[in-house]
DRENVO-881661 format. One record per atom (N, C-alpha, C): residue number from 1; y, z, x; atom name. Coordinates in nm, 3 decimals. Atoms other than C-alpha are relative to their C-alpha. Layout:
BEGIN
 resi      c2      c3      c1 name
  NUM       Y       Z       X   CA
...
This chain:
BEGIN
 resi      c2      c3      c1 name
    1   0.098  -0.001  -0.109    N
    1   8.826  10.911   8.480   CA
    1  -0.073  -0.134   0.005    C
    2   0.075   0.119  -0.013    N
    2   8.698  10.630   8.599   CA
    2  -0.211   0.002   0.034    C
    3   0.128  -0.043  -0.081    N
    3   8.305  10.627   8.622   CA
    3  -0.092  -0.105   0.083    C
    4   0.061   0.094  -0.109    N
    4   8.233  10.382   8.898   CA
    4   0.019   0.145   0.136    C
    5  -0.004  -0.064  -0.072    N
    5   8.175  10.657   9.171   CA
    5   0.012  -0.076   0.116    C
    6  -0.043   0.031  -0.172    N
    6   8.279  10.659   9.525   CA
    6  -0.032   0.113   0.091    C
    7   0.036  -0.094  -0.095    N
    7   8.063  10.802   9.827   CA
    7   0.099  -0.025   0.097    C
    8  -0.104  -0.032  -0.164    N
    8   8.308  10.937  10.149   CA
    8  -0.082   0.032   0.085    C
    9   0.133  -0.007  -0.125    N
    9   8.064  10.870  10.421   CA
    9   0.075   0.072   0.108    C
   10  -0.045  -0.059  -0.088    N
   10   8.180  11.110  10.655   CA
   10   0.136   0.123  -0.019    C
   11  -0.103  -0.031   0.062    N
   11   8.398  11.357  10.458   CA
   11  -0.011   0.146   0.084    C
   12  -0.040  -0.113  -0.086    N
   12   8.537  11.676  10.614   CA
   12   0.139   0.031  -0.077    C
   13  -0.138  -0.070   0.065    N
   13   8.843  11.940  10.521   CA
   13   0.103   0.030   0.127    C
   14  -0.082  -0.032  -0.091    N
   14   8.969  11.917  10.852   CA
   14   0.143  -0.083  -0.039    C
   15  -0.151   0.070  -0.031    N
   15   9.381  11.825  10.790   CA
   15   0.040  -0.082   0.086    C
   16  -0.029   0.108  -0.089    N
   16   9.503  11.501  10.913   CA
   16  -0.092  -0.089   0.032    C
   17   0.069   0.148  -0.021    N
   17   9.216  11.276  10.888   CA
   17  -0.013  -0.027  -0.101    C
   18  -0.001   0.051   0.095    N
   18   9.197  11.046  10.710   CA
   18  -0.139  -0.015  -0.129    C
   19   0.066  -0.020   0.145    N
   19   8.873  11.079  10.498   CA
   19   0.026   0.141  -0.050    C
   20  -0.054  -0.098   0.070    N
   20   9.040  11.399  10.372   CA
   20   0.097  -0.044  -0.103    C
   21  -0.110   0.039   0.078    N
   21   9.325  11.213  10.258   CA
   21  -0.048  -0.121  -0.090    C
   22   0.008   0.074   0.092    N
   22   9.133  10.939  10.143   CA
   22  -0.080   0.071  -0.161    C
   23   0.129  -0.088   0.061    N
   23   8.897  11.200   9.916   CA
   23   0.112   0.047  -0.104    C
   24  -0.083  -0.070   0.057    N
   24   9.216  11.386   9.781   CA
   24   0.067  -0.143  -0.093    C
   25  -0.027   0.122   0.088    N
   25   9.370  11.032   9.691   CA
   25  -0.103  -0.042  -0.123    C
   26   0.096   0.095   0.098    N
   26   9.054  10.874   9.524   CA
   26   0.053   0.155  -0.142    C
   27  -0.030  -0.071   0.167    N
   27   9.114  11.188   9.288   CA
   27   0.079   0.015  -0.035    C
   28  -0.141   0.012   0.111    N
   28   9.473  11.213   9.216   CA
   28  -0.016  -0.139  -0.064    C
   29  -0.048   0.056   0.098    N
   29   9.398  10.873   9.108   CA
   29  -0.089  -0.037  -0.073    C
   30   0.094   0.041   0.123    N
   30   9.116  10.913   8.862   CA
   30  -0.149   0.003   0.033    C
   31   0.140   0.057  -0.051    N
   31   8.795  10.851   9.068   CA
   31  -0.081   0.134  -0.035    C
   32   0.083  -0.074  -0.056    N
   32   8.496  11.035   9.065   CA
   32  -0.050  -0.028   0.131    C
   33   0.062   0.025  -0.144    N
   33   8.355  11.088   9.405   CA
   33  -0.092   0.125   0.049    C
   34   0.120  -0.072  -0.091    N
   34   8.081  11.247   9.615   CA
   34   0.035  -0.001   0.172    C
   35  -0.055  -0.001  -0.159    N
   35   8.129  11.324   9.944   CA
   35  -0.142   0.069   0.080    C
   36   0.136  -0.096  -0.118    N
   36   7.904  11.400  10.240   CA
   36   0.026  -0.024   0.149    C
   37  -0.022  -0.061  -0.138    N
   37   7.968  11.548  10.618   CA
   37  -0.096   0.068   0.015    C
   38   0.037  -0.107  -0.078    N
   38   7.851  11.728  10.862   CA
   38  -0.029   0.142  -0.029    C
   39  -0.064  -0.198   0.025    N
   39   8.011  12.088  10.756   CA
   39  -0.010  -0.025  -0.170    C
   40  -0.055  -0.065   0.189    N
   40   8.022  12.237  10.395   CA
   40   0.154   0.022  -0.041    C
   41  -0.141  -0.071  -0.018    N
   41   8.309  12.299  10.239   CA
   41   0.043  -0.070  -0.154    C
   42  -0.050   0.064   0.169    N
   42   8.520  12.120   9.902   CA
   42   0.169   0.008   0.023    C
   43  -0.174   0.064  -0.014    N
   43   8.826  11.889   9.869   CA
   43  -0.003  -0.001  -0.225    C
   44   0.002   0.013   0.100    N
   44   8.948  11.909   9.547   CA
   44  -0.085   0.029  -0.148    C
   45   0.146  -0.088   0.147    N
   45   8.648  12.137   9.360   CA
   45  -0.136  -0.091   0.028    C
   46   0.085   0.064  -0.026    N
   46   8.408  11.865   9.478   CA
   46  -0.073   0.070   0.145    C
   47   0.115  -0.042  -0.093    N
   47   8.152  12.017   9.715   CA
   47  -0.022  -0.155   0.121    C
   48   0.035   0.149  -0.077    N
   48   8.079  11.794  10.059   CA
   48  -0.171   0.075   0.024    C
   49   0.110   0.004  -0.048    N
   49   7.708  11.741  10.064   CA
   49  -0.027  -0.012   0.150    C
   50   0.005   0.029  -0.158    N
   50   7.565  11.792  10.404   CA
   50  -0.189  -0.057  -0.043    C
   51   0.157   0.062  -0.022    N
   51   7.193  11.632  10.326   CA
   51   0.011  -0.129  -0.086    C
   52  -0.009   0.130   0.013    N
   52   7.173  11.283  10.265   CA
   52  -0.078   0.001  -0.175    C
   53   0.089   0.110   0.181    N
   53   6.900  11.263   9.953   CA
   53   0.083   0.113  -0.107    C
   54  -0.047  -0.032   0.123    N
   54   7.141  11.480   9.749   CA
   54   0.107  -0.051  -0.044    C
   55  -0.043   0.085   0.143    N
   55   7.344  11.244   9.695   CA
   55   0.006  -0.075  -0.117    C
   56   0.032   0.064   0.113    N
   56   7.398  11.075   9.380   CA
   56  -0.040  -0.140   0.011    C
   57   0.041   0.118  -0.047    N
   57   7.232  10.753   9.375   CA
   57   0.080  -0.097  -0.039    C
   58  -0.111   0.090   0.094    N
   58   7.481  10.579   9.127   CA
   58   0.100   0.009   0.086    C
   59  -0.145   0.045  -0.042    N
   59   7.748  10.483   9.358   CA
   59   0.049  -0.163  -0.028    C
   60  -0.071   0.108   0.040    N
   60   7.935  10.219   9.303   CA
   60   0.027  -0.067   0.184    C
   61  -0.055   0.021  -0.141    N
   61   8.158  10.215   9.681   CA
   61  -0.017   0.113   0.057    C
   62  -0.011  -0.118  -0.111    N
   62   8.088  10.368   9.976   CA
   62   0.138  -0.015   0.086    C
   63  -0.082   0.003  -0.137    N
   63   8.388  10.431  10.221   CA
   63  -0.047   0.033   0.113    C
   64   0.052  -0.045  -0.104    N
   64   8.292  10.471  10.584   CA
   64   0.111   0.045   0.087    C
   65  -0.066  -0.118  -0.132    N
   65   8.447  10.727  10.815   CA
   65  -0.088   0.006   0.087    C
   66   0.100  -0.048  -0.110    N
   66   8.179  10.741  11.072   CA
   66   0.001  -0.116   0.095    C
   67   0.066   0.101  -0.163    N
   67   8.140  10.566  11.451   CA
   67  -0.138  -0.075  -0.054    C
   68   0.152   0.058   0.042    N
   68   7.869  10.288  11.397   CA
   68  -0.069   0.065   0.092    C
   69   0.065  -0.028  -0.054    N
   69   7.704  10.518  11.646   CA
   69  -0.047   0.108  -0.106    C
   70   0.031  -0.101   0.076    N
   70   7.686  10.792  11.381   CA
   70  -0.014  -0.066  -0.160    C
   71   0.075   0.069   0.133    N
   71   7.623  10.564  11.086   CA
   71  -0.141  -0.042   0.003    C
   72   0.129  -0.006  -0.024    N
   72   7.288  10.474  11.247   CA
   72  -0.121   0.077  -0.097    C
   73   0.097  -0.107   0.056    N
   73   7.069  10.765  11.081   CA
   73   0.035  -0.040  -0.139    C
   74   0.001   0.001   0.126    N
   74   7.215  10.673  10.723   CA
   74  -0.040  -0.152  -0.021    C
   75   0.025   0.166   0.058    N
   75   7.142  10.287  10.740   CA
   75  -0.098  -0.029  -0.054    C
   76   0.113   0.009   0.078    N
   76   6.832  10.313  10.568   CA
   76   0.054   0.019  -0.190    C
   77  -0.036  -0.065   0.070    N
   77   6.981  10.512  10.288   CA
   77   0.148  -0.111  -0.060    C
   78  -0.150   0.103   0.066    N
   78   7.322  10.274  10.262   CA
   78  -0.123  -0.105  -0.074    C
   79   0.053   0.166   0.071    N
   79   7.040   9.919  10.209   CA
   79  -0.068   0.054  -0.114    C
   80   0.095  -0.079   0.124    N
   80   6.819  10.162   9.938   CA
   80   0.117   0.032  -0.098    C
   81  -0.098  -0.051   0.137    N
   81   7.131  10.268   9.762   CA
   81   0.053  -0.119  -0.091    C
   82  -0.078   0.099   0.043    N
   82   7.294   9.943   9.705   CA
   82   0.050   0.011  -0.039    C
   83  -0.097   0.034   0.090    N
   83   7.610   9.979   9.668   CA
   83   0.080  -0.131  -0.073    C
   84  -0.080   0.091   0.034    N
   84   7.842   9.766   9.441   CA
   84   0.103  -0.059   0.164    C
   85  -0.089   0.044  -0.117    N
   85   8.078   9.759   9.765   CA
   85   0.003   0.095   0.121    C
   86  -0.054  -0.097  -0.114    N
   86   8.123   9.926  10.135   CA
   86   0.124  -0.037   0.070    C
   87  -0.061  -0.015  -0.121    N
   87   8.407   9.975  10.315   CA
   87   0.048   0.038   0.127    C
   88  -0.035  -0.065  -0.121    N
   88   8.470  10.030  10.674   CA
   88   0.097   0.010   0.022    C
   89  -0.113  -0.033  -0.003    N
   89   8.740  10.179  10.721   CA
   89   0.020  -0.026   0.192    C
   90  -0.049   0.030  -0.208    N
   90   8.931  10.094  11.153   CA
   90  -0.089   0.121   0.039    C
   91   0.100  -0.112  -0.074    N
   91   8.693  10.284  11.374   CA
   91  -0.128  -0.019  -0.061    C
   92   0.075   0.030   0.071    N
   92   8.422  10.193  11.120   CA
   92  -0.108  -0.044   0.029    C
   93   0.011   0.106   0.014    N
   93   8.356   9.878  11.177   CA
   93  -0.179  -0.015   0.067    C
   94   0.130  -0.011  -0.015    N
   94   7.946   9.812  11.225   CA
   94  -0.032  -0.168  -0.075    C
   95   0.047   0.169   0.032    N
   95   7.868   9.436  11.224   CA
   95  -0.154  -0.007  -0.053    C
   96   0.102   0.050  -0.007    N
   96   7.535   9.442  11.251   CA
   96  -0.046   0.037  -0.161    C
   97  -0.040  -0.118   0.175    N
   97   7.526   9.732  10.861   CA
   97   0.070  -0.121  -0.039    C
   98  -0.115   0.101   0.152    N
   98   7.776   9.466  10.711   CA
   98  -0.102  -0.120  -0.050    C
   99   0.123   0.122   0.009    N
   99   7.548   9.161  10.791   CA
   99  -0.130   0.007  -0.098    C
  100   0.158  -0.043   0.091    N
  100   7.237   9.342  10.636   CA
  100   0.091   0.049  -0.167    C
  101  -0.079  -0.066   0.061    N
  101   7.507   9.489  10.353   CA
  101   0.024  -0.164  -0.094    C
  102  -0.031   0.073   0.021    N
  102   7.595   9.163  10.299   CA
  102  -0.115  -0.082  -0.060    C
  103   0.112   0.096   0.029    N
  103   7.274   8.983  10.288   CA
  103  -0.077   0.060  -0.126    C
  104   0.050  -0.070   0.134    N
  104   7.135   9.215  10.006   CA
  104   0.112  -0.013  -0.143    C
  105  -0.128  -0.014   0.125    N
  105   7.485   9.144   9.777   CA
  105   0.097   0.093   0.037    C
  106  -0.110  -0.116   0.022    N
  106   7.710   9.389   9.853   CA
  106   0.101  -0.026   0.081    C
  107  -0.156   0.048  -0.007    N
  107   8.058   9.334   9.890   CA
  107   0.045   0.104   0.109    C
  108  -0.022  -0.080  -0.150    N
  108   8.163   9.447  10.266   CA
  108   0.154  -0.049   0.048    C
  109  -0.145  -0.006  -0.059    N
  109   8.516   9.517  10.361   CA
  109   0.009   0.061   0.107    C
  110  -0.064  -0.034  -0.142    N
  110   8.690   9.599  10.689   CA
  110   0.118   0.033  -0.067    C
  111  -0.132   0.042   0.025    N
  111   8.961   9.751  10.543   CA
  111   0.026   0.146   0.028    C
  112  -0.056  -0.133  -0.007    N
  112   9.185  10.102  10.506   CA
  112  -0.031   0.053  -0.132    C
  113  -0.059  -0.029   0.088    N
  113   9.117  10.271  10.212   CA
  113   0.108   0.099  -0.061    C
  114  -0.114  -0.098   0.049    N
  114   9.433  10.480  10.199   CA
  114   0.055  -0.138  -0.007    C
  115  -0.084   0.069   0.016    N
  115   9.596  10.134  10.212   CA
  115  -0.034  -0.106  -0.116    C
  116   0.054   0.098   0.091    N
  116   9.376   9.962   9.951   CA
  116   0.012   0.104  -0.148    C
  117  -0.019  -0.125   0.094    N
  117   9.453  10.278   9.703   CA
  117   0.154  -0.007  -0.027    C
  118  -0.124  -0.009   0.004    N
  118   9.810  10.261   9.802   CA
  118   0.049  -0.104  -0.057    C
  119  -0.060   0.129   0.065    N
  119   9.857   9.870   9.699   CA
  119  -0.111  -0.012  -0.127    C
  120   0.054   0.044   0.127    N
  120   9.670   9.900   9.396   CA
  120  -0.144  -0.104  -0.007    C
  121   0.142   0.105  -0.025    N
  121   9.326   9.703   9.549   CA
  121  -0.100   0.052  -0.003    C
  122   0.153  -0.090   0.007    N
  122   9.059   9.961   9.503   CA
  122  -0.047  -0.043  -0.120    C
């Protein structure tokens, strides 16, 4: 187990999206992770938080699944957490969050993470 945690900003059990698949990945390959959506529910025995201050504060990387229209309400909560790294995953993408993400230290990707898991870059 690796213990650099990883929040799934936008996690859900609906089949066929991809922060499902990225959630199920991070744990076949070792990760701990936290997850938090909308809906209740659990990928892999992990519970998805639906209220923001229960998550764990120790994250390491956030992944982002959410419209920068629906990342809005957590951008307080991403610059207070400071993660080690965020990534936006396509659809993600929130310039203005990276800039501020950026300017505090934290290591801001535009990337896939099913494809940064898959080549061995997580």
């Amino acid at each position: 187990m690796h213990n650099k945690k990883t929040l799934v900003l936008g996690a859900t059990t609906k089949p066929g999206r991809y922060a499902l698949m990225a959630a199920e990945r991070l744990l076949q390959k070792g990760h701990s992770i936290e997850l938090f959506g909308q809906s209740e529910g659990e990928v892999g025995g992990v519970n998805i938080k639906t209220k923001i201050e229960d998550i764990d504060k120790d994250i390491d990387t956030v992944t982002v699944y959410l419209s920068e229209k629906n990342q809005q309400q957590y951008e307080d909560f991403l610059l207070k957490m400071k993660p080690k790294r965020v990534i936006f995953n396509p659809g993600a993408e929130n310039f203005e969050l990276e800039t501020k993400l950026e300017a505090q230290g934290t290591e801001v990707l535009e990337a896939c993470t099913l494809v940064m898991l898959g080549t061995g870059q997580y």
